[in-house]
C-alpha positions in Angstrom: 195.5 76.9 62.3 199.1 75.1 63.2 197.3 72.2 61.0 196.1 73.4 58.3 199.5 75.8 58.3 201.4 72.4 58.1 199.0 71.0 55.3 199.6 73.6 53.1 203.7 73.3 53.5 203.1 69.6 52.8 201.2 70.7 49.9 203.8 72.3 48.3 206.2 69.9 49.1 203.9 67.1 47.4 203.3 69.8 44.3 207.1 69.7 44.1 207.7 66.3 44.3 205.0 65.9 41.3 207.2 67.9 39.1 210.2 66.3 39.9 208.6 62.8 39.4 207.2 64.4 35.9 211.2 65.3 34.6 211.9 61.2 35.4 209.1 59.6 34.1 206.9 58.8 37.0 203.8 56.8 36.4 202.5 58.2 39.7 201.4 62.0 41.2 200.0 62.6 44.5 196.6 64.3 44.8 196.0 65.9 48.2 192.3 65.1 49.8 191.3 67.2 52.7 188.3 66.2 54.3 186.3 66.9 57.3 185.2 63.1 57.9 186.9 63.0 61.3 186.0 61.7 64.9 182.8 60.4 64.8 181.8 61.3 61.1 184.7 59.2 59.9 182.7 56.1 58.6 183.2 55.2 54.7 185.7 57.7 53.7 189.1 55.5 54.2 187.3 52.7 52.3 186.9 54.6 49.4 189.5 56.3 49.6 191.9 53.2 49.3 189.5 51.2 47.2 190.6 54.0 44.6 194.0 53.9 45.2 194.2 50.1 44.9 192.3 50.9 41.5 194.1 53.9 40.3 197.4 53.4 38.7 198.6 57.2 37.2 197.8 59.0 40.7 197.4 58.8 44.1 194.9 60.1 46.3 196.3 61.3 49.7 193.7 61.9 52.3 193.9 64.3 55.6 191.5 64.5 57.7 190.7 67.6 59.8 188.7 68.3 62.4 185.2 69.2 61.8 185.3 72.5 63.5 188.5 73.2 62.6 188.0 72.6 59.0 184.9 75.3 59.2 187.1 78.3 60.3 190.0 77.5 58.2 189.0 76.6 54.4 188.5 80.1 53.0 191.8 80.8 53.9 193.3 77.4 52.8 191.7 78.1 49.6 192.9 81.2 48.9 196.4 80.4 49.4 199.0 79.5 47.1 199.9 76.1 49.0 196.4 74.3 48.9 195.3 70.9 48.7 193.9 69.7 45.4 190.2 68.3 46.7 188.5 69.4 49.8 185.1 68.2 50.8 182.7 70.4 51.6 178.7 70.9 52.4 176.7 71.2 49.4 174.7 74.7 49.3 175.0 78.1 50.8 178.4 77.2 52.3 179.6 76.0 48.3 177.9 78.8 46.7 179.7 81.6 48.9 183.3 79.8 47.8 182.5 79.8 44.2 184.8 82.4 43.2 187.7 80.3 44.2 186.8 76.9 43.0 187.4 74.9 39.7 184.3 74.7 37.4 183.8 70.5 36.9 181.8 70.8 33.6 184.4 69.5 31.3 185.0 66.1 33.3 181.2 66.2 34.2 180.4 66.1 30.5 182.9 63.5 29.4 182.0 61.6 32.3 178.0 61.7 31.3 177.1 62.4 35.4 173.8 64.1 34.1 173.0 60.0 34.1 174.3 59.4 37.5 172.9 61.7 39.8 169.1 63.2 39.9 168.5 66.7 38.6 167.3 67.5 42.1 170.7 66.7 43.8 172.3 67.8 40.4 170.3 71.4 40.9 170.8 72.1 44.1 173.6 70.7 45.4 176.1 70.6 42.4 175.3 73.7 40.6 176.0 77.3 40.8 176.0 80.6 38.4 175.5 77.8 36.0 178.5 75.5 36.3 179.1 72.2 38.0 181.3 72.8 41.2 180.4 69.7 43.4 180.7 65.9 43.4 177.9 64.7 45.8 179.3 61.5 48.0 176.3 61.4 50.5 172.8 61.7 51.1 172.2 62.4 54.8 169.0 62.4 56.8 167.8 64.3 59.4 165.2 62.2 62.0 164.1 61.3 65.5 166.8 58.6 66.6 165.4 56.2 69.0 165.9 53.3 71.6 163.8 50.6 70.4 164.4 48.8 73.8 163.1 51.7 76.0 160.1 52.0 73.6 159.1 48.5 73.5 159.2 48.7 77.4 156.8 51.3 77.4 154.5 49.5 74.6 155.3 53.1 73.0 155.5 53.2 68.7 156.9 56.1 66.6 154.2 58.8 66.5 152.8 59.9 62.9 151.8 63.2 64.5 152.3 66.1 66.8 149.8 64.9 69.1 151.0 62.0 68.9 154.8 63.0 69.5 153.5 64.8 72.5 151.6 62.0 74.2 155.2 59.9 73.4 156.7 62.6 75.0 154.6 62.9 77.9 154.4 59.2 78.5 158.7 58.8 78.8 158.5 61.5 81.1 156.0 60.0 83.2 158.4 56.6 83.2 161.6 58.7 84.6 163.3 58.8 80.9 164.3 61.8 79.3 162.2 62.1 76.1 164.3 63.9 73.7 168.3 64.3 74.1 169.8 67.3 72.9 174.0 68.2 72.5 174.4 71.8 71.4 177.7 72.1 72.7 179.2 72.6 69.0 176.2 75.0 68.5 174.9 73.3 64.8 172.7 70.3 65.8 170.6 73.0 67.7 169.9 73.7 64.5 167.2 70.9 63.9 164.7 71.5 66.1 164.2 75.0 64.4 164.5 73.9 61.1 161.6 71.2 61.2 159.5 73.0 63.3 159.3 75.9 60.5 158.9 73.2 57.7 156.3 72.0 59.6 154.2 75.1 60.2 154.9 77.1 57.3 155.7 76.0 53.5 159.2 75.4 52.5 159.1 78.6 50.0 158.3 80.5 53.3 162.1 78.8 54.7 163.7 79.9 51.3 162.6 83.3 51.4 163.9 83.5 55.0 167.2 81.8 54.1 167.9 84.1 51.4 167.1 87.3 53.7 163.7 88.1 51.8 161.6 87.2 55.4 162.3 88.6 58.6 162.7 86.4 61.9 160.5 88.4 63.6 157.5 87.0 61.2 154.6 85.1 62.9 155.8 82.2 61.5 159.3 82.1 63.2 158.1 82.8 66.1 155.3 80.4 66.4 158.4 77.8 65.4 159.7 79.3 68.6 156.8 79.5 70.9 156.4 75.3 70.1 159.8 74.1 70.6 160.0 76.5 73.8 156.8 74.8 75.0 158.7 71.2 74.3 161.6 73.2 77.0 158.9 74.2 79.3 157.5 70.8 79.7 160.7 69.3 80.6 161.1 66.8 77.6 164.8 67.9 77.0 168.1 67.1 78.9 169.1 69.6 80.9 171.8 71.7 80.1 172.4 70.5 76.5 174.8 73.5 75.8 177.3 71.3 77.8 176.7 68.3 75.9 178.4 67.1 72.3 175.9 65.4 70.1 177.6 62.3 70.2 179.2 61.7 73.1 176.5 63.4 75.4 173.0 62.9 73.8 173.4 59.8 71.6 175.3 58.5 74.8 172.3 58.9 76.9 169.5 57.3 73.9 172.8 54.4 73.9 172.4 54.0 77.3 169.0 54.6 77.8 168.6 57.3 79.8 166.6 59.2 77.0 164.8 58.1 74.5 165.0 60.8 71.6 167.4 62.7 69.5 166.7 64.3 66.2 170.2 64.1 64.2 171.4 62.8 60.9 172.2 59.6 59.8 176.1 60.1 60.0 174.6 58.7 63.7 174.6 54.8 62.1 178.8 55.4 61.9 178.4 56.5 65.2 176.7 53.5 67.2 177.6 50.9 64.4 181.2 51.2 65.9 183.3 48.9 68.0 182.1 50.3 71.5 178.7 50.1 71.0 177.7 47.7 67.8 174.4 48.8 67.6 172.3 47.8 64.8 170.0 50.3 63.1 166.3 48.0 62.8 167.1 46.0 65.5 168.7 48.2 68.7 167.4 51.5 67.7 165.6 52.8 64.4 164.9 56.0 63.2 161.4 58.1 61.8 160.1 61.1 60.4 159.7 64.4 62.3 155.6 64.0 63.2 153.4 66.4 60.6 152.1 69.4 62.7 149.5 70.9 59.8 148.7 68.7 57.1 147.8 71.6 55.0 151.7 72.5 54.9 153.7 69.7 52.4 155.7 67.2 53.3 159.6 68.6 53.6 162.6 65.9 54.3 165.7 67.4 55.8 169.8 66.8 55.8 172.9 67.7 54.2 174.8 66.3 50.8 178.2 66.4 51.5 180.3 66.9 47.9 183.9 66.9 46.9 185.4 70.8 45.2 188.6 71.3 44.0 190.6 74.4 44.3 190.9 76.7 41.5 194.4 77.2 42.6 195.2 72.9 42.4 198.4 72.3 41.5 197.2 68.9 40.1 193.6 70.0 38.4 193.4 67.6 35.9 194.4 64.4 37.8 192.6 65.8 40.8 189.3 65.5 38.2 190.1 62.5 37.5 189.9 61.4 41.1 186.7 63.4 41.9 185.2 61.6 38.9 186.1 58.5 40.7 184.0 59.2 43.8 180.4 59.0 41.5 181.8 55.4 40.5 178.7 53.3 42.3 181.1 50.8 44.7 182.8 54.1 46.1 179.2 55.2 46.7 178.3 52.0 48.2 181.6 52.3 50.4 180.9 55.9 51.8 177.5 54.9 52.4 178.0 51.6 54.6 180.3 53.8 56.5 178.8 57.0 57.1 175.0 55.9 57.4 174.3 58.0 54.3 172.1 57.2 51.6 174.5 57.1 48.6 173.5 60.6 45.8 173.9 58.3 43.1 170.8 56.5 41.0 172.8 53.7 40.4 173.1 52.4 43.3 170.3 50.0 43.7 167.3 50.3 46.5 168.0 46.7 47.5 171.4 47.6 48.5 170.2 49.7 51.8 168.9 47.7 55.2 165.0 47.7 55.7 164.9 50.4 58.0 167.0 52.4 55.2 164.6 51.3 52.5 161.5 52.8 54.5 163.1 55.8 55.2 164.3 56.3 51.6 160.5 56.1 50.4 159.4 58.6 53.0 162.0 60.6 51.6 160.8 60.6 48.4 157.2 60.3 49.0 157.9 64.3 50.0 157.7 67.1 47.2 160.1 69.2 49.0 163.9 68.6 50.2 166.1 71.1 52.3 169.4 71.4 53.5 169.9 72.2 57.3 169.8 75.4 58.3 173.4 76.3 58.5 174.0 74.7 54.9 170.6 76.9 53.2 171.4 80.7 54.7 174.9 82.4 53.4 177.7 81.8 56.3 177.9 84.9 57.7 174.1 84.6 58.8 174.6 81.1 59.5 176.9 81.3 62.2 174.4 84.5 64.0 171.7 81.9 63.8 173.6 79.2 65.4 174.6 81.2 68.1 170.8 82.1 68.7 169.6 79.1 68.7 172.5 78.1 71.8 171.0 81.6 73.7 167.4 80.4 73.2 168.2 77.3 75.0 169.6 79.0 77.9 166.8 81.4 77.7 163.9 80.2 75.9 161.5 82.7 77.5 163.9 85.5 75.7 163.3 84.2 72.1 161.0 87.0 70.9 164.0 89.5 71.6 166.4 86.8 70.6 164.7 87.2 67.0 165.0 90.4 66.7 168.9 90.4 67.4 168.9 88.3 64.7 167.2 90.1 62.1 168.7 93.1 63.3 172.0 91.1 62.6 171.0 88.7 59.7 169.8 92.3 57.6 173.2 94.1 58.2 175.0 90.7 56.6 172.2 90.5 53.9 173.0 94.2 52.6 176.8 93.8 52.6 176.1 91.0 50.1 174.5 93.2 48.0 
């Protein structure tokens, strides 16, 4: 709260300073950038940030970055405010759509700037527009797969599994060698959050997860908990870490696949940032790779998984126009290309050519779209207030997976309450 507090004062002062650089001529204005590409998700965004600012000549982009949980708690207020910044990013989907009301429509610059021919109506559709209007930029394309040690498998003479047979006799076979199949760090409570998600896309059709994610199914349906009953059977037969509630996703369970301890852990690609860096230099094709949750009915159609994270501006900018200018900047293909070498994202725009990606990235990018159906992560597809209820579930079900069915029906009891007020 103290930081974003101090942003917003440095906000104003920067507005200020604007004005008075206006009155004597000033080639240059300062546009404010808060972002949540911190810690270990902070791969690609200085790079594009400066490549722009050794490119731009009018304006300035000035970028703060804010911590990731930090930034979750603290943005409606920061928007509503009179001091904000004048870009934020933010996750693409539910989490956009409830801040609508206080953000800047994009459709003129979008227009002029032709970025119907930049980005695919699919990422266009569901990730940039809402009531209508254009509210997001989309700067990555993450994800969501089973992450693991190439080493340990090779060891093993063990290959990624197409199936859920398959994944189970992988699963039984690490356990049998003394490694921990499948990590798992729910300590910030969202990459939990996986594990449900594909084991509903995988049982049940995506229109199923939409009509739970927009309060029209109840979590106390068959479905839901048969996603339950299988990922509790994957606790019961000891494939997971213990105690993952005390673990971080990055420094607990991609530490332990690192180090090879365990073998597994189903997370986004942000995770190339992550072990690309100077204290581990792993390579992604080479130390460890990554594949597609295994198909558990082939009756239900194939569903990829993973946030798009965009760029909003404030209705309340004190720089709109310059600060469009600068959004408009981040479609430009080499500040795609930048944000994705550094974040382990696939880059939202059609420009950027398949022959820029690794091999491993290539293969996963045709899997991707060899799938009819694409969906944002579970915290990013249901409106916020049910979002953070769900989270918290999923944290209680891994302390007490043999509690889920009553688990689900706090939820529901919960999720219907929030549902209602929204009418």
């Amino acid at each position: 709260m103290i930081l974003f507090a101090g942003c917003s004062s440095a906000n104003k002062q920067t507005a200020e300073e604007n004005k008075k650089a206006s009155g004597e001529n000033s080639q240059e204005v300062t546009i404010t950038f808060h972002h949540y590409f911190s810690g270990s998700m902070s791969g690609g965004i200085d790079q594009m940030v400066n490549k722009m600012n050794d490119e731009l000549k009018s304006y300035k982009v000035k970028a703060v970055p804010i911590d990731h949980e930090a930034f979750k708690v603290r943005i409606k207020d920061a928007l509503n405010g009179e001091n904000t910044a004048d870009m934020y990013s933010y996750w693409a989907g539910a989490k956009t759509e409830s801040l609508v009301p206080v953000l800047e429509s994009l459709d003129d610059m979008w227009a002029q700037k032709e970025l119907d021919k930049v980005f695919p109506k699919a990422i266009i559709d569901s990730a940039c527009s809402y009531d209508g209007k254009k509210y997001l930029v989309p700067v990555t394309q993450h994800f969501v797969g089973l992450v693991y040690n190439k080493k340990v498998f090779k060891e093993l003479g063990i290959t990624p599994p197409k199936d859920w047979n398959g994944f189970l006799s992988v699963c039984e076979a690490l356990k049998a060698s003394g490694k921990t199949p499948l990590a798992l760090g729910s300590k910030s409570k969202w990459p939990a959050q996986f594990w449900f998600d594909y084991l509903l896309l995988r049982t049940a059709p995506a229109e199923y997860r939409q009509q739970l994610m927009a309060g029209k199914a109840s979590y106390t349906d068959g479905e839901v908990q048969n996603a339950f009953a299988l990922w509790k059977m994957l606790i019961d037969k000891g494939y997971f870490n213990m105690k993952p509630n005390e673990l971080e996703w990055d420094t607990g369970a991609a530490e332990l696949v690192y180090e090879g301890k365990a073998a597994m852990t189903l997370m986004g690609t942000w995770i190339i940032g992550y072990y690309g860096d100077e204290a581990h230099k792993w390579k992604l094709g080479t130390d460890y790779d990554i594949f597609e949750f295994p198909v558990l009915d082939k009756s239900i159609e194939g569903c990829s998984l993973g946030p798009i994270d965009g760029i909003v501006i404030p209705a309340k900018s004190w720089n709109k126009e310059q600060a469009k200018e600068a959004v408009a900047y981040f479609a430009n293909v080499e500040t795609q290309k930048l944000m994705s070498t550094g974040s382990g994202s696939f880059a939202p725009s059609m420009r950027v050519e398949d022959s820029f990606y690794t091999e491993s990235q290539a293969r996963l990018l045709n899997e991707i779209r060899a799938n009819p159906n694409w969906a944002f992560n579970y915290d990013l597809a249901t409106i916020p207030e049910v979002s953070e209820i769900g989270l918290a579930a999923f944290g209680d079900f891994l302390e007490f997976p043999a509690e889920y069915k009553r688990i689900l029906q706090s939820v529901q009891k919960d999720a219907q309450t929030q549902f209602e007020l929204k009418k």
